[in-house]
C-alpha positions in Angstrom: 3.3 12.1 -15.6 6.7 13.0 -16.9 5.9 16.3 -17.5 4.2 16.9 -14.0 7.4 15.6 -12.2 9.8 17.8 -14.3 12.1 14.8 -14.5 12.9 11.6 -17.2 11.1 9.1 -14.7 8.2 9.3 -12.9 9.6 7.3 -10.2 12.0 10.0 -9.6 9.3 11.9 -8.4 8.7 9.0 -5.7 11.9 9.2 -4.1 10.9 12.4 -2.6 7.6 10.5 -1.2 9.5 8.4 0.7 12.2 5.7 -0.2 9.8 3.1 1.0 6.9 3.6 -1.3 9.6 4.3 -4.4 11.5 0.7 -3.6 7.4 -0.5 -3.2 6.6 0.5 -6.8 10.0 -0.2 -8.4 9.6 -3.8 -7.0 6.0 -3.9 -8.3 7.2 -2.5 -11.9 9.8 -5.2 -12.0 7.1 -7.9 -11.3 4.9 -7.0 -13.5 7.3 -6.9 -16.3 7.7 -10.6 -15.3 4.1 -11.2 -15.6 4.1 -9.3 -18.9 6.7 -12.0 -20.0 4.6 -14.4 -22.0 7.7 -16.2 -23.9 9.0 -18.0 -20.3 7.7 -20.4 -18.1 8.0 -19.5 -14.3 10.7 -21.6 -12.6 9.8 -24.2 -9.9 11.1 -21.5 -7.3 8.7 -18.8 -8.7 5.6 -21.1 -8.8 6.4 -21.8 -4.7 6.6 -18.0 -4.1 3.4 -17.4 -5.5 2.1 -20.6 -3.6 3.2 -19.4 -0.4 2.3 -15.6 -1.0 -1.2 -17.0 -1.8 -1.6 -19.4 0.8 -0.1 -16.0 3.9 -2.4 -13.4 2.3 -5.1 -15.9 2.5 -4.2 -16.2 6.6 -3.9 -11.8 7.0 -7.4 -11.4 5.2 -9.3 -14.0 7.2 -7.7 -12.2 10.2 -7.7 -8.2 9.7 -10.7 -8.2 7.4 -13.4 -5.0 8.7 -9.5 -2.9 9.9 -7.5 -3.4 6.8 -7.4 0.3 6.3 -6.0 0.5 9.9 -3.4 -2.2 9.4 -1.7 -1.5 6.1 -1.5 2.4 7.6 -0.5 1.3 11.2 2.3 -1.4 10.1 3.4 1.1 7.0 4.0 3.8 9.8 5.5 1.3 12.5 8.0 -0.2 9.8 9.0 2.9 8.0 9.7 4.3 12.0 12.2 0.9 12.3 14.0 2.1 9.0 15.8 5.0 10.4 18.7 4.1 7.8 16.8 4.4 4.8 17.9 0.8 3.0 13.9 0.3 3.3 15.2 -3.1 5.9 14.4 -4.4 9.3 15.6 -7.4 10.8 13.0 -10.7 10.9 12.3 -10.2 14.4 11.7 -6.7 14.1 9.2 -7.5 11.0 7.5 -10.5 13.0 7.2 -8.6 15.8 5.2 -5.8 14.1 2.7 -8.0 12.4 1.9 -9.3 16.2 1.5 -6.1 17.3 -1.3 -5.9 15.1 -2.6 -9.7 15.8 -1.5 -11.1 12.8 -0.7 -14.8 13.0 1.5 -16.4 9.8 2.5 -19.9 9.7 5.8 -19.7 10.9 7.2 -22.3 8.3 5.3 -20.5 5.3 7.0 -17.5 6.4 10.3 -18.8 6.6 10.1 -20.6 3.3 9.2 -17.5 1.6 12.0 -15.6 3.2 14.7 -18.1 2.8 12.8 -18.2 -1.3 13.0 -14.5 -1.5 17.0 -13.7 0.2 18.4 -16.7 0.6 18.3 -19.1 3.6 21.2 -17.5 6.0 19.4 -14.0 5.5 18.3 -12.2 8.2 17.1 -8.6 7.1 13.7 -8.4 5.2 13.3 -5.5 2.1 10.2 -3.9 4.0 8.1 -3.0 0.8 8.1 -6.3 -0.5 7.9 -8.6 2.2 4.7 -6.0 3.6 3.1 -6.7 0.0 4.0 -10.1 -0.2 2.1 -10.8 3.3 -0.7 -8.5 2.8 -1.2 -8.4 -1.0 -0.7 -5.2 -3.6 -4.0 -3.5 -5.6 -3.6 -4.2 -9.5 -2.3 -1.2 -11.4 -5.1 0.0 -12.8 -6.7 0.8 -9.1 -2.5 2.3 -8.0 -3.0 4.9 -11.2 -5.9 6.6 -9.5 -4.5 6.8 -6.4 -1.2 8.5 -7.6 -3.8 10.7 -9.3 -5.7 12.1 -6.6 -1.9 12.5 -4.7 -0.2 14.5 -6.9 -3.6 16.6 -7.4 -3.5 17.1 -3.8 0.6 17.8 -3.8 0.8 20.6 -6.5 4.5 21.7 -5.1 5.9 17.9 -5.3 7.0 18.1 -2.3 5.8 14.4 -1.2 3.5 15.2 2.0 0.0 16.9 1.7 -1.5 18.8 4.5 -4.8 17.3 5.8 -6.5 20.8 5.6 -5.6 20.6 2.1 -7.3 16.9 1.8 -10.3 18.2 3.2 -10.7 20.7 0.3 -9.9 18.2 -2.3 -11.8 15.7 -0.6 -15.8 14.9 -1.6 -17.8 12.6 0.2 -21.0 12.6 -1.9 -19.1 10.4 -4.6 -18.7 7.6 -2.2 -21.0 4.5 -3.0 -22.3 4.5 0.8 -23.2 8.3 0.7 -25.4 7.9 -2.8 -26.6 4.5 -1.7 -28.0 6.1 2.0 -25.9 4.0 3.6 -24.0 6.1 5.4 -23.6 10.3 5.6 -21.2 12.7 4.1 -19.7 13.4 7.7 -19.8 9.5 8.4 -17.3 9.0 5.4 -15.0 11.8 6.1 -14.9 11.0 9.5 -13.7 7.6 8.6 -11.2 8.9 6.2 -9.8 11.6 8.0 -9.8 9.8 11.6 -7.9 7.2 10.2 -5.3 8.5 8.2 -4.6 11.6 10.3 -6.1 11.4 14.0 -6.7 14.2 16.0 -2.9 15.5 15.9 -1.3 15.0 12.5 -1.2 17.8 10.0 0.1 16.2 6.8 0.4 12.9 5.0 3.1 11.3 2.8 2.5 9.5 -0.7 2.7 6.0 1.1 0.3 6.6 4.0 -1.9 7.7 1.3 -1.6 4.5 -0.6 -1.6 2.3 2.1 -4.9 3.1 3.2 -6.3 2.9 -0.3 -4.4 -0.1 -0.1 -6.6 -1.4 2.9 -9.5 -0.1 1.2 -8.9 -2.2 -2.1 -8.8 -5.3 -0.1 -12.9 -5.2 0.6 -13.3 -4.4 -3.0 -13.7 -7.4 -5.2 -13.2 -5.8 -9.1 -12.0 -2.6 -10.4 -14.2 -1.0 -11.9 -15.9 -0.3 -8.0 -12.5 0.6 -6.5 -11.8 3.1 -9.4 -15.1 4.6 -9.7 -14.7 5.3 -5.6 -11.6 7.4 -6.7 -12.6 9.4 -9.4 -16.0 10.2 -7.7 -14.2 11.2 -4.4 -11.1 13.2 -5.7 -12.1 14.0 -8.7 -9.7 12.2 -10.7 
């Protein structure tokens, strides 16, 4: 990876996907040096943040489950539309009011716990990448490594977008499960793919629309072996 990017730190490379997925995968590295941390007990505080987080993805599966794909893209698009600043935040209402949008309902005094856990109780701006993961859940890294894979396989001038023309090329639907399984046909799964993340109009993609609808995708996937056998069958990887 270092040697693809040109540059001491892969997540340099990510700052020219977008801020939002680079603050998304700095936050996830710094939490799973935590977890890596086998020498200290978590704090009371800790244990309720993973209590709560638990309990609210537990509430946005049971009510997005069949159009996670469509969600995780849809609210990464709306929120990184609200960040016009580029500090990767957005107000409470302005979050809140996005996860609506999409009819998603959290216990309002699980939420606020959380927040008022996470930035302290007189906060009133939410860091978009991890509230979004916090509410919705994150794959494990071993189904994220994949996925930067087949991106920067796709994005050969590191430029942070892809064009969906290019996708299509890179792109093979005979590897999916429901293709060899004759569930479904080759056009069947493109169309779902490319219909979703692009539509009739767009022309190219950046790094964290491409995640976020693997993202979606992971969430119907119990283990990961499945998830990463999808992606290296599909791109190649």
């Amino acid at each position: 990876l270092r040697g693809w990017a040109g540059d001491d730190c892969f997540f340099c490379w990510l700052s020219k996907v977008t801020m939002f997925s680079c603050v998304h995968l700095c936050f996830r590295q710094h939490y799973q040096m935590r977890r890596d941390d086998h020498d200290r007990q978590p704090t009371h505080a800790e244990n309720e943040v993973a209590s709560l987080v638990s309990a609210i993805q537990a509430q946005v599966y049971s009510q997005i489950r069949g159009r996670t794909c469509h969600v995780w893209l849809a609210l990464t698009r709306h929120l990184s539309h609200l960040n016009r600043s580029g500090d990767c935040l957005v107000t409470w209402s302005e979050f809140t009011h996005a996860l609506t949008m999409y009819h998603i309902r959290i216990n309002e005094q699980d939420l606020k716990r959380l927040g008022s856990l996470l930035y302290g109780s007189e906060a009133d701006m939410v860091d978009i990448s991890e509230f979004l993961h916090c509410c919705l859940g994150d794959m494990s890294e071993p189904r994220h490594l994949p996925v930067r894979k087949a991106f920067m396989k796709m994005d050969s001038q590191k430029t942070g977008c892809v064009l969906v023309s290019e996708m299509k090329k890179f792109f093979n639907p005979r590897g999916h499960p429901d293709v060899r399984n004759g569930r479904r046909t080759e056009y069947e799964v493109s169309q779902e793919l490319f219909s979703t993340v692009a539509g009739p109009r767009l022309k190219e993609l950046t790094y964290a629309e491409f995640e976020a609808f693997y993202q979606g995708t992971s969430m119907n996937m119990d283990d990961d072996v499945t998830f990463i056998e999808l992606m290296k069958r599909c791109w190649n990887v």
